[in-house]
C-alpha positions as MATLAB code, in Angstrom:
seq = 'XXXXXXXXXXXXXXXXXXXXXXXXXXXXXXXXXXXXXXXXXXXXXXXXXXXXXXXXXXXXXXXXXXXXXX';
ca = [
       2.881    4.480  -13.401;
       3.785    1.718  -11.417;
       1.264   -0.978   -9.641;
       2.232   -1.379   -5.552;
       1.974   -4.985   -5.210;
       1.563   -7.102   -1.740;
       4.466   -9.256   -1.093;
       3.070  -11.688    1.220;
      -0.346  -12.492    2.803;
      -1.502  -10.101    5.570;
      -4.166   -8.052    7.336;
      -4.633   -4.339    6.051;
      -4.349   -2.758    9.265;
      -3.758    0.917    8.415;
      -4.192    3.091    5.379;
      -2.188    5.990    5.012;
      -2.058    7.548    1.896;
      -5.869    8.229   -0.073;
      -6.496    8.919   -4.069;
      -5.247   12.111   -4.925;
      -2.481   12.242   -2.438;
       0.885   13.348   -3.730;
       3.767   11.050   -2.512;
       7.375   10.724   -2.322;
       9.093    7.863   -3.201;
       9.917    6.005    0.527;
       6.601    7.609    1.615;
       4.286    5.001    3.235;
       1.191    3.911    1.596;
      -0.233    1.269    3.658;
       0.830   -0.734    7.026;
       0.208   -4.457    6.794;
       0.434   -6.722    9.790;
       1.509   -9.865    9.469;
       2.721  -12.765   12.430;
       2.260   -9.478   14.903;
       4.550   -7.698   12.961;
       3.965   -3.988   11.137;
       5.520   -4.022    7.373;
       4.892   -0.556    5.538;
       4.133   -0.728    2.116;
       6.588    1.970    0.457;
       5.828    4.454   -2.825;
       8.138    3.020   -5.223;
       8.414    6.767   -6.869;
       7.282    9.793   -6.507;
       3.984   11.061   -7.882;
       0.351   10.940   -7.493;
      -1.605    8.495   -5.719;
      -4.201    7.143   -8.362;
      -5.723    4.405   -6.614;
      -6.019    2.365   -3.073;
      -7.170   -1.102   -3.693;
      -7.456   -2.389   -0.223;
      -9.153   -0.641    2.897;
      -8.163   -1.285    7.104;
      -9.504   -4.461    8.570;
      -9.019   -6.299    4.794;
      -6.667   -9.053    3.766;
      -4.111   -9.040    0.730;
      -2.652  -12.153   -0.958;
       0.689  -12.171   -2.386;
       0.584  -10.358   -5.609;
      -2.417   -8.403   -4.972;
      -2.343   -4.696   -6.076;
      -2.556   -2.748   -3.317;
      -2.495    0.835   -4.669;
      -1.230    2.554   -8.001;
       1.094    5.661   -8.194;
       1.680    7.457  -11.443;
];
């Protein structure tokens, strides 16, 4: 299992994969936007999306979980 984390503070500004989803690792989970810039959040591995901790339109700190794979 392995915890997606936000490397820097941005917006949420597009959600692409949902619980349940099965992923490949490179596979994009979530599109940030930071400084009017678009930085996709990657699967680490591949598996099964467990959770999505953020939603579109929300903010992430650095740190913050954004979704879980296992």
């Amino acid at each position: 299992m392995a915890e997606v984390l936000a490397e820097m503070v941005a917006n949420v500004w597009k959600v692409v994969a949902a619980p349940g989803d099965r992923v490949e690792a490179g596979d994009f989970l979530v599109i940030l936007e930071s400084m009017k810039m678009e930085i996709p959040v990657e699967a680490p591995l591949a598996g099964l999306v467990k959770e999505v901790r953020v939603a579109e339109g929300g903010v992430v700190q650095e740190g913050d979980v954004i979704a879980v794979v296992e």
